[in-house]
C-alpha positions in Angstrom: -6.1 0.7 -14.1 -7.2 3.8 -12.3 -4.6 6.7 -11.4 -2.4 6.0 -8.2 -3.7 8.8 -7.2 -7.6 7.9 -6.9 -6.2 4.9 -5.1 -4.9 6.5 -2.8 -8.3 8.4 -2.0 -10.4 5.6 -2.0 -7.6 3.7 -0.1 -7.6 6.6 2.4 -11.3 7.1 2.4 -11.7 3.2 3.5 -9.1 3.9 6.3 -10.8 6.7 7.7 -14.0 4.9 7.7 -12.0 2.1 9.8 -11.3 4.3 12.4 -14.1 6.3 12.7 -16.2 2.6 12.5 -14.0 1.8 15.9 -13.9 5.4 17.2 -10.1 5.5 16.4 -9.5 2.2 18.5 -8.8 -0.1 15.5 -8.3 -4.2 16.8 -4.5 -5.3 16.1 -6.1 -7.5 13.3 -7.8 -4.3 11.4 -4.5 -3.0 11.8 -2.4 -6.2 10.5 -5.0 -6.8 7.8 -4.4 -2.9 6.3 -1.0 -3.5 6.3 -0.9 -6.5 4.7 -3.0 -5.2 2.2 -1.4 -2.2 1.8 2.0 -4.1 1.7 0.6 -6.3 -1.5 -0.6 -3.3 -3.4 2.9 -1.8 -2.8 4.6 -5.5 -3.5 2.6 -5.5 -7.0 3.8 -1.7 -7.8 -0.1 -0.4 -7.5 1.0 2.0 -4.8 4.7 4.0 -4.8 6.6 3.5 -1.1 5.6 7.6 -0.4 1.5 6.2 -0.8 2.5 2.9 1.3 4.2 5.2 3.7 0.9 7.5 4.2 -1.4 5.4 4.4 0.5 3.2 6.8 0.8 6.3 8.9 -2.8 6.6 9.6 -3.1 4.0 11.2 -1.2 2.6 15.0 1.7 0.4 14.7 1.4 -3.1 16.3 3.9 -5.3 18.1 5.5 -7.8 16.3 3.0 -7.3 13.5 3.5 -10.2 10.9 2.7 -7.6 7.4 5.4 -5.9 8.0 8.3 -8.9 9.1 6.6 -10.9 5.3 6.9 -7.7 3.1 10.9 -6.8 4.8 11.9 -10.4 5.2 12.5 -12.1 8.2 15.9 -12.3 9.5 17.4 -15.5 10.5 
């Protein structure tokens, strides 16, 4: 397994290419997707909560976005 730390870098490189890609107007799905994906690296212990955290900040939050409602738990 690589360093967390390369992860990161390539996980923030991919990011950044996202955003430039849709000159920083990411779709709610691109969005939802990332943070899905981020959530299951951070779910399998591949990335620490600060890493999560930082890359999830890069991005725009979106309304009642499902990633984040699976990786907390719904409430009944």
């Amino acid at each position: 397994m690589r360093p967390k730390n390369e992860i990161e870098d390539e996980l923030h490189y991919r990011i950044m290419q996202d955003l430039e890609y849709y000159n920083s107007q990411l779709p709610d799905t691109v969005i939802i997707a990332w943070r899905a994906y981020l959530g299951a690296l951070l779910e399998w212990n591949i990335l620490s909560i600060k890493t999560y955290d930082k890359l999830v900040k890069l991005m725009p939050s979106v309304e009642d976005d499902p990633s984040i409602s699976i990786l907390s738990g719904r409430e009944n």
